[in-house]
C-alpha positions, 0 to 999 in steps of 0.5 A: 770424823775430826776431832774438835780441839777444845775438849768437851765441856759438860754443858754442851750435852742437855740433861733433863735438869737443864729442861727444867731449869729452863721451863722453870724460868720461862713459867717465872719471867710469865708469871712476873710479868702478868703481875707487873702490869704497865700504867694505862695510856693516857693522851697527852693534852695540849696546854692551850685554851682547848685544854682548859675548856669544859668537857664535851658532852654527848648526851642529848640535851633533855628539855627537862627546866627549859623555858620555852617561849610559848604564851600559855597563859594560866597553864604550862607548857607541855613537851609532848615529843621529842626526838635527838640526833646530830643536826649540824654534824658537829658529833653533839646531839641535839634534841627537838622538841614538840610543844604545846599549852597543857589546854583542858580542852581543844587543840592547842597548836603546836610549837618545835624548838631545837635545842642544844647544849651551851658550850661553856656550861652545858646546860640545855638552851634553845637555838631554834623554832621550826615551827611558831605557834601563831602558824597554828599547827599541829605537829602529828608525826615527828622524827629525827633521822639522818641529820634531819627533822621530819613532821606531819603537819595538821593545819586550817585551810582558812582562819574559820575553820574550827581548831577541832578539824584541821583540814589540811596536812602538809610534810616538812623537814628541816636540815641545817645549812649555812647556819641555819634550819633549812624547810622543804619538802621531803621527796615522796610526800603529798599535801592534801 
């Protein structure tokens, strides 16, 4: 074996007090750096006009104070459904509703609004009627789902048929297309 030139030097042969020195230091470098945590990240914003617009909203709008254009006369009028989900696919839900006059008595049509959330407020406003009250309807099964609005319509063959007994019923869903609330009929449903 041949002989190293430069003798030996006392650190080169570990001793339990190096391991000790070592495990030391490794348990303060960690227990430092769980105290000295970094700030959160925070996405830069762009100073255009984007930045300074009001927040986006993603709740639904709640119907809740809207002013439906409903002629109930001496009584108001009532939300008796409703239903949210994004419509035109821009990631804010809107909410549909179905409304009619708190009537005593009979069978008040019915009407069903859609409504959305103004950009620059965000206060619930009304964007579109799917179906009028003067069409005398009955709304009897309602939902939102995949981007559409579905209902059962309950309606009158002819105009002396009592409001009491609708006697025809007819399947409708709306989808916004183009700018606007597209009717048709969903695949599978029956008109009586």
């Amino acid at each position: 074996m041949q002989q190293s030139a430069v003798p030996e030097l006392a650190h080169t042969h570990t001793r339990p007090i190096h391991w000790v020195a070592t495990a030391t230091a490794v348990a303060g470098v960690v227990a430092l750096s769980s105290i000295l945590q970094p700030n959160p990240a925070t996405a830069a914003q762009a100073a255009g006009p984007a930045a300074r617009s009001a927040p986006v909203v993603t709740t639904a709008p709640d119907p809740t104070g809207v002013a439906f254009p409903i002629q109930c006369g001496p009584v108001k009028a009532l939300v008796q459904k409703k239903a949210s989900g994004d419509l035109d696919g821009d990631g804010r839900p809107e909410t549909v509703v179905v409304v009619h006059c708190d009537a005593a008595m009979g069978t008040p049509p019915d009407a069903v609004y859609v409504l959305t959330r103004a950009k620059d407020s965000g206060t619930p406003r009304l964007v579109a009627t799917l179906v009028d009250p003067k069409d005398r309807l009955t709304v009897s099964q309602f939902t939102v789902r995949d981007g559409a609005v579905l209902a059962t319509l309950l309606g009158y063959s002819t105009a002396d048929v009592p409001s009491c007994c609708p006697d025809v019923t007819d399947s409708a869903k709306w989808q916004w297309k183009n700018g606007s609330f597209l009717r048709s009929t969903p695949a599978g449903s029956h008109s009586v």
